[in-house]
VEXZA-95938 format. One record per atom (N, C-alpha, C): x, y, z; residue in one letter. Coordinates in steps of 0.02 Angstrom, whole numbers, plus 50000, padded with zeros to 5 digits. Layout:
BEGIN
XYZa/...
This chain:
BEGIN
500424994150000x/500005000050000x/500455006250000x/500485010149955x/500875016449963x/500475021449994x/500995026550020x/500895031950053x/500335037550000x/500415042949998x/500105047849959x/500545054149924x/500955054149890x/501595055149845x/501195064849835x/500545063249810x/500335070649797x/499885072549846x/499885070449904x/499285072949946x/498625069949949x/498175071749982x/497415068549973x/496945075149966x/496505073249908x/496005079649895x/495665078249975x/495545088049984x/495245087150042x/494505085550035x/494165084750099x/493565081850080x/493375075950080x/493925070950057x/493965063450052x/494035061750118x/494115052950128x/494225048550166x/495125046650149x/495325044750190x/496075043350184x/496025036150155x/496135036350074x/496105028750078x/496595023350112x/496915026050173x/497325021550197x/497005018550275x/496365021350264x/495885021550340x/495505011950334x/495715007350370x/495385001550363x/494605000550387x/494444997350394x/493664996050399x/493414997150467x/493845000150524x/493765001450581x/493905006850584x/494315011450531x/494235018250546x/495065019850567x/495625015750579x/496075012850594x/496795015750529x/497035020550541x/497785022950488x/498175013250495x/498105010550403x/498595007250386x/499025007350386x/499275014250396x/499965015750392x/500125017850451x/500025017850507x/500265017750565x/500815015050586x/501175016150610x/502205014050608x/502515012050543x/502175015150487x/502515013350424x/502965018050393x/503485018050379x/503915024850361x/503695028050283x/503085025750245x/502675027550210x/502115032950245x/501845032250292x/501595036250311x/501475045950323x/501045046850262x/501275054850257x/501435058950343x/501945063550314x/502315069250392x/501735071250398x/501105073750388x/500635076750389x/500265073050446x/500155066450440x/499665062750488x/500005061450546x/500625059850540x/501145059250616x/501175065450653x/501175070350625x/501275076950645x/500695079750689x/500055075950670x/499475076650712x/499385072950757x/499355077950831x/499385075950891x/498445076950913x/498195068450933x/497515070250946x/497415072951030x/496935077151023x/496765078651096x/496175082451076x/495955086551170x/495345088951155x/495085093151103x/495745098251111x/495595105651044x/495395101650982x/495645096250951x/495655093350898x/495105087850892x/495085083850947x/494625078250940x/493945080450985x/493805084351019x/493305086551054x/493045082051082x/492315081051075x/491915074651122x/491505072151079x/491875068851004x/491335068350968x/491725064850896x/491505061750849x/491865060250812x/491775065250748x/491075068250761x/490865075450718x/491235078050704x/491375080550785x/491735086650793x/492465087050773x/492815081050773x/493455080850748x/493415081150677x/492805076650649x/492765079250575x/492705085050556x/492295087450588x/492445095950570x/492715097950576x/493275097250619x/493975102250647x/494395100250572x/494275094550552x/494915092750520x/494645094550462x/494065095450440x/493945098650394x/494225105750377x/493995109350432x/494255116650432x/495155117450431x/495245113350451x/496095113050463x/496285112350372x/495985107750348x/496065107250269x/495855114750233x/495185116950240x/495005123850205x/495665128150219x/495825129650297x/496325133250298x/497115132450268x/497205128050270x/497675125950227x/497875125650151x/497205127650117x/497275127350060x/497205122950011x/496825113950038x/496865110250008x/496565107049961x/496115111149964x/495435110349931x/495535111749850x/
């Protein structure tokens, strides 16, 4: 399974997310700097799985990825 060489359109699902919701690439040195680099906690994951979707949404708009 390779990493993501050009990024992921935002908006999408990570196709590296398994059927539990679970990064495939978790301890893989394929794994984009982008997803390691994200540290989960409250600001980010809130109390909700919504709400992290939305954060991470907005984190993408702001970023430019769209």
């Amino acid at each position: 399974m390779p990493g993501l060489p050009d990024g992921k359109p935002a908006g999408l699902p990570c196709p590296h997310l398994t059927p539990t919701l679970a990064c495939a690439l978790f301890g893989d040195p394929r794994r984009p700097q982008v997803c390691a680099s994200l540290r989960p906690g409250p600001e980010m994951c809130g109390d909700s799985r919504e709400y992290a979707l939305r954060h991470l949404d907005e984190l993408e708009r702001l970023t430019g990825s769209r």
